[in-house]
Every structure is written in structure tokens, then in C-alpha cells.
DOFI-885694 format. One record per residue (C-alpha): residue in one letter; x, z, y. Coordinates in nm, 3 decimals. Example, Ala and Ser with C-alpha at 12.3 -4.5 7.8 and 13.67 -1.06 7.14 Angstrom:
2
{residuo=a X=1.230 Z=0.780 Y=-0.450}
{residuo=s X=1.367 Z=0.714 Y=-0.106}
This chain:
173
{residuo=x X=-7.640 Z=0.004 Y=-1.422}
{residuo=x X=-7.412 Z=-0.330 Y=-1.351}
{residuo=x X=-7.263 Z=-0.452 Y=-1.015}
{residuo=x X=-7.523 Z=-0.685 Y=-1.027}
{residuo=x X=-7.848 Z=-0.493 Y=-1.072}
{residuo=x X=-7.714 Z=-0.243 Y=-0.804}
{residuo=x X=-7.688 Z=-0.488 Y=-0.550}
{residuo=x X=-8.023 Z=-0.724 Y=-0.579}
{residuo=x X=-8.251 Z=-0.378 Y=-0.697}
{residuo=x X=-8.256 Z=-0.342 Y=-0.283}
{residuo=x X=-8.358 Z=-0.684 Y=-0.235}
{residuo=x X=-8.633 Z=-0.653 Y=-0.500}
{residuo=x X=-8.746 Z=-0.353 Y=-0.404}
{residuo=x X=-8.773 Z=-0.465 Y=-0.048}
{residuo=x X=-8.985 Z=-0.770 Y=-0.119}
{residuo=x X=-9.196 Z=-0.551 Y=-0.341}
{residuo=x X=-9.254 Z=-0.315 Y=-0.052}
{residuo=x X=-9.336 Z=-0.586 Y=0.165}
{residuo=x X=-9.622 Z=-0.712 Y=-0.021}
{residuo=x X=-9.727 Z=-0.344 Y=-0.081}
{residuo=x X=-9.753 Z=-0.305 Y=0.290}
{residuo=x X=-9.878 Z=-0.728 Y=0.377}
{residuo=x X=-9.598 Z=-0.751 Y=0.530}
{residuo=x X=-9.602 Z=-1.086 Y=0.411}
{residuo=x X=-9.346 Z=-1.276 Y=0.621}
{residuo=x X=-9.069 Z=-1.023 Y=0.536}
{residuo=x X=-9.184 Z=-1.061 Y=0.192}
{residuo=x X=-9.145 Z=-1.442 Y=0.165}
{residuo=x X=-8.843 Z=-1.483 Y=0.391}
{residuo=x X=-8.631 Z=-1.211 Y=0.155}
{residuo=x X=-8.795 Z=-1.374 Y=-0.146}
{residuo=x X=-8.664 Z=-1.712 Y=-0.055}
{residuo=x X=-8.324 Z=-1.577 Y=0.008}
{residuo=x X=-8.307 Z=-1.439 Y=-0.314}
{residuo=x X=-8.236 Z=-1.764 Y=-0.538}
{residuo=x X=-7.990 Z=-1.878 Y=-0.264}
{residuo=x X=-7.823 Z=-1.496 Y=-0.344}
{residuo=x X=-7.825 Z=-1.559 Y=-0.749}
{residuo=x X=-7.677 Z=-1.920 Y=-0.683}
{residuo=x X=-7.413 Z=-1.788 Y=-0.490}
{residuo=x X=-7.293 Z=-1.506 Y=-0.777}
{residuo=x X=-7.319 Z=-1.784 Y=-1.033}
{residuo=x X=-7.087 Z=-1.958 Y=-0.844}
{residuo=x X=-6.797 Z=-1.741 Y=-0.692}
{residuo=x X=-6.974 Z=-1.696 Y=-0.365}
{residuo=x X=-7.098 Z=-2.049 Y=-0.260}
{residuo=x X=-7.433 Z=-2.202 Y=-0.276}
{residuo=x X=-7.571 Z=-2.503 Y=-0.208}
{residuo=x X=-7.888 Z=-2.736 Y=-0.237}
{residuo=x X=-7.796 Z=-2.790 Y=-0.553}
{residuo=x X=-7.737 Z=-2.505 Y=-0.666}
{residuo=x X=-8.024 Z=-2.332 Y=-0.494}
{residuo=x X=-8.236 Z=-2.622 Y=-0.688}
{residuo=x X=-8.042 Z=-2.532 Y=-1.027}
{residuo=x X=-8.150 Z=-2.202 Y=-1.026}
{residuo=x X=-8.526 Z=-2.284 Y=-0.978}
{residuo=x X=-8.481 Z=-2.538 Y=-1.237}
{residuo=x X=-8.327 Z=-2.282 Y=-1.494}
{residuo=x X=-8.461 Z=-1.952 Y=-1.399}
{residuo=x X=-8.820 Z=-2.034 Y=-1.190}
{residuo=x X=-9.007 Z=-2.367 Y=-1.296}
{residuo=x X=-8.942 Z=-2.216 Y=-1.683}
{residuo=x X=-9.133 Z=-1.937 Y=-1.662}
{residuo=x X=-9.407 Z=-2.014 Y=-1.394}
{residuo=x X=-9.686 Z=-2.326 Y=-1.474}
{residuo=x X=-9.611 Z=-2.539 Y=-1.181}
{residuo=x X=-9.678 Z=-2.895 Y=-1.228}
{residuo=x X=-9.297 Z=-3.103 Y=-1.210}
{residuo=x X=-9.452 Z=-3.410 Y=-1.204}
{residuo=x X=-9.593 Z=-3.262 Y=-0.836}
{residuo=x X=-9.345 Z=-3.074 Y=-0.735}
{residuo=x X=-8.980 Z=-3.049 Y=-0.773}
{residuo=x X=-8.717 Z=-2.743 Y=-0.741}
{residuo=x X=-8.560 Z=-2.934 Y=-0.431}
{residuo=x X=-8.939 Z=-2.885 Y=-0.297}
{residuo=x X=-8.852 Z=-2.543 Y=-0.300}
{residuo=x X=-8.583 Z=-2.574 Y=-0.098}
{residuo=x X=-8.653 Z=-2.794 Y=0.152}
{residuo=x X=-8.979 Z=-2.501 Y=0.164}
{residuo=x X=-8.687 Z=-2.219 Y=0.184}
{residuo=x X=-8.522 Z=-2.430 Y=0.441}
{residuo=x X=-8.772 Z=-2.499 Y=0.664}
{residuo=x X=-8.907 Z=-2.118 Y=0.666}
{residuo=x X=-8.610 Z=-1.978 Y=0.718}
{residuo=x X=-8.469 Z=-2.236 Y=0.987}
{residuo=x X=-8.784 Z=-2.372 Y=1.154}
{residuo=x X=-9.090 Z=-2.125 Y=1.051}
{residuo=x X=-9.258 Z=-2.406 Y=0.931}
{residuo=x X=-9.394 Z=-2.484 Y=0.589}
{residuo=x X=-9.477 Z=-2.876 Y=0.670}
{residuo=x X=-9.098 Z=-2.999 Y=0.467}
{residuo=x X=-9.177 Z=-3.371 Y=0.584}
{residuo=x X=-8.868 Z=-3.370 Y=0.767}
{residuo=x X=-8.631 Z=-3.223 Y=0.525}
{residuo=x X=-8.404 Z=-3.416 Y=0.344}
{residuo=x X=-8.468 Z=-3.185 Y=0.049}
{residuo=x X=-8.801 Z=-3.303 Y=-0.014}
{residuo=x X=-8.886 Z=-3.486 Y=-0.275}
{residuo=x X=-9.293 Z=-3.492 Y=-0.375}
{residuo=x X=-9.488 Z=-3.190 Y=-0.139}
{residuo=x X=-9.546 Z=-3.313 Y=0.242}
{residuo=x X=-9.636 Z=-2.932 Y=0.292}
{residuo=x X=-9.716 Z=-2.537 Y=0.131}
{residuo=x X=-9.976 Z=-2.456 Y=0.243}
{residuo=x X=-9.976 Z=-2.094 Y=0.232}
{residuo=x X=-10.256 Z=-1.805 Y=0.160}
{residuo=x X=-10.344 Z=-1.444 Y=0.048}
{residuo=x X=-10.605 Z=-1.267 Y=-0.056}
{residuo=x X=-10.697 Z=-0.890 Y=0.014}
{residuo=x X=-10.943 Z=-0.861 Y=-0.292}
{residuo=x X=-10.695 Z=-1.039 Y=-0.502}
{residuo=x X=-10.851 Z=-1.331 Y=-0.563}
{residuo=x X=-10.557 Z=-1.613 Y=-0.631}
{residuo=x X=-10.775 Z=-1.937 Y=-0.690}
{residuo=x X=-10.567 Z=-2.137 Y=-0.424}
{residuo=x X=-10.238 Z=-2.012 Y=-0.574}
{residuo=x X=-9.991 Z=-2.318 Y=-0.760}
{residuo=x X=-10.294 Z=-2.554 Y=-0.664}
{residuo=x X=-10.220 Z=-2.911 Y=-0.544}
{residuo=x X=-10.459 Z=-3.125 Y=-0.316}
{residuo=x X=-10.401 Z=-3.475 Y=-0.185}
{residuo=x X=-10.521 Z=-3.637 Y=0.113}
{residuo=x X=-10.692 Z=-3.961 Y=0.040}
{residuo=x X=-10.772 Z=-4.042 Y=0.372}
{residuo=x X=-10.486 Z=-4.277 Y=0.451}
{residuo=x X=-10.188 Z=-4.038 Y=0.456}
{residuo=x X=-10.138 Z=-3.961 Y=0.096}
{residuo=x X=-10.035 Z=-3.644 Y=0.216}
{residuo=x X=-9.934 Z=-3.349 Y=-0.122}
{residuo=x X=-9.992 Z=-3.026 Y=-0.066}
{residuo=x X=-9.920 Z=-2.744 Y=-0.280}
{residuo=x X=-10.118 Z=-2.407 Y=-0.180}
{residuo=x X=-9.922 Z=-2.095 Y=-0.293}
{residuo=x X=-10.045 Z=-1.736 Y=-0.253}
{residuo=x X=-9.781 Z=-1.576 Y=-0.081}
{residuo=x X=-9.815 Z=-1.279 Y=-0.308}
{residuo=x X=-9.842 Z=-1.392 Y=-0.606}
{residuo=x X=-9.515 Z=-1.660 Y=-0.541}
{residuo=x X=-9.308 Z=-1.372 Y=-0.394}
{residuo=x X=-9.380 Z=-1.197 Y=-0.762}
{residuo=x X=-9.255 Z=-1.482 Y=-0.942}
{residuo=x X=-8.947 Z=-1.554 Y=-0.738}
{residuo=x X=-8.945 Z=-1.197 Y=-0.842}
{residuo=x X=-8.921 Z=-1.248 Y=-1.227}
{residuo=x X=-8.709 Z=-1.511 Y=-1.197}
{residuo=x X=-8.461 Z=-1.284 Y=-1.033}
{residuo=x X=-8.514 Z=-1.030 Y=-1.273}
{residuo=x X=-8.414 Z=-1.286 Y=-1.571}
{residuo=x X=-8.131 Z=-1.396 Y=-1.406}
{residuo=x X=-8.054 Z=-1.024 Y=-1.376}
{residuo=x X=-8.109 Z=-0.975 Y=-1.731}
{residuo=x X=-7.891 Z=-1.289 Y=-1.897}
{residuo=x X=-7.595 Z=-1.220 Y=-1.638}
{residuo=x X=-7.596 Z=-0.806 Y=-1.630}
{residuo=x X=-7.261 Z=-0.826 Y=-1.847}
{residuo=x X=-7.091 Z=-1.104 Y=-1.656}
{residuo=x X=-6.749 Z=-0.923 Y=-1.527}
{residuo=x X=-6.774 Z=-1.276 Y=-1.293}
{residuo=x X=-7.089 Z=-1.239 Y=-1.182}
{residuo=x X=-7.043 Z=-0.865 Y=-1.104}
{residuo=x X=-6.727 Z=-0.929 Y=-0.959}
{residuo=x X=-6.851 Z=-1.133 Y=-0.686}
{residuo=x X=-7.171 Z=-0.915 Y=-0.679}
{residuo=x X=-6.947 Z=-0.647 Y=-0.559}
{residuo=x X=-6.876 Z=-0.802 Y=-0.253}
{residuo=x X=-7.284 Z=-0.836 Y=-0.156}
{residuo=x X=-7.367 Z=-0.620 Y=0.133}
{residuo=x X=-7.505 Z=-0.270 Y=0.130}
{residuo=x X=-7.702 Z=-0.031 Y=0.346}
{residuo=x X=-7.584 Z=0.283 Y=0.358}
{residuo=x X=-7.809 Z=0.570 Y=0.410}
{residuo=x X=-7.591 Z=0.806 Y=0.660}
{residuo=x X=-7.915 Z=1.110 Y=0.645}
């Protein structure tokens, strides 16, 4: 096992054990770290909107059917940002934002994702986007982007290099 897997397994696993238990804000606030985390190994420890954004563009939007012409990676971020720093989901306000006005954001006990990756607009005057994500389903995906990323950089003595410095937990039992 590289550097790499052994330090964002954890992370995974967490988010995964989240949803198990609908825990769901631990489960989206770890998830949304987790492309800032990958950023930051591709690039010697710093990250950015950009390349927060470059990662959804290579690793996320590829794999998952998310309409660009309604939403952009830097959506994403300005989503991560304004969780994370405001526990909001309404991104009017962030300079980040590019198409969505908000996420709005849903689960289902009997697993029934119909709202999931589905857009509405508001004709009545404010031209308002919305983009309803299941909070599940979305934390999976940020998921299997991870896991790509995991899988294309495994070998990178870079990558695990700065990987190496990534925290741990250590269990003192």
C-alpha cells in the first residue's frame, strides 16, 4: 500500500461511515475537503481555487453526468466554500460562482435519488439555478473521484512524498 492510499483510506473510510450512520453533515463537510486534500498532493502542499476546480474538472465532472453547460467545477467550490466557511449552500455571494445561485440539498431513507444532479430554475423574476444534489449519493462520487486520483497517482514518489506529511490519528488502545 503507497503513502498515498495510507493517508486518504481514513478520510474515505470516514465519509463512508458517515453516510452509513446519516451522519450526513460530517459526511459532506469531509467529502468536500477531500478534493482540496488531492489538489494539495498534486501540488507540493498548496491548493487553491484553481486547483480545487482542476481537480473536479479532471477527476469529478469526467466520471459523473452533471450538466457543464449548468454548472461549473468553480460551482463546486464556491459550494465547498460556503459549507465549510458559512454553513450555507446559497453560493450567491461567492466569488467562485459561476452558473448555480444555490444546492439545494436532500436525502432519502428508502433510497430514492430522483432529486439528485437535477437542475430547476426560477422563472418568476429571479432567474434563480439551482442544482439539487442528494447528499449521499454526491458524497459517493466525490468518493470515486478520490479513488481515481488514488489510482493514476499511487506510484508518484511526489505525490507520496508530500502525502507523507498528511496528518494521522493514532490509535494509543
Amino acid at each position: 500500500m503507497s503513502i498515498l492510499e495510507e493517508k486518504l483510506d481514513p478520510l474515505i473510510t470516514s465519509v463512508n461511515i458517515s453516510l452509513k450512520n446519516k451522519n450526513f453533515y460530517a459526511a459532506l463537510t469531509t467529502a468536500l475537503t477531500l478534493p482540496d486534500i488531492c489538489a494539495s498532493l498534486q501540488n507540493g502542499g498548496q491548493t487553491s481555487k484553481m486547483h480545487y476546480t482542476k481537480f473536479i474538472e479532471e477527476y469529478f465532472l469526467p466520471i459523473h453526468s452533471y450538466d457543464q453547460d449548468f454548472v461549473k467545477a468553480s460551482d463546486f467550490y464556491a459550494l465547498r466554500c460556503a459549507v465549510l466557511h458559512n454553513s450555507t449552500t446559497n453560493i450567491e455571494e461567492q466569488s467562485a460562482r459561476k452558473i448555480i445561485n444555490k444546492f439545494i440539498l436532500t436525502y432519502s431513507t428508502t433510497g430514492n435519488i430522483f432529486f439528485h444532479n437535477n437542475y430547476s430554475i426560477n422563472n418568476g423574476g429571479t432567474n434563480e439555478k439551482n442544482l439539487n444534489i442528494d447528499v449521499h449519493e454526491f458524497c459517493l462520487e466525490i468518493i470515486d473521484a478520490v479513488t481515481g486520483f488514488k489510482f493514476l497517482n499511487k506510484d508518484s514518489e511526489t505525490i507520496n512524498k508530500t502525502a507523507s506529511n498528511m496528518m494521522s490519528i493514532i490509535n494509543t488502545d
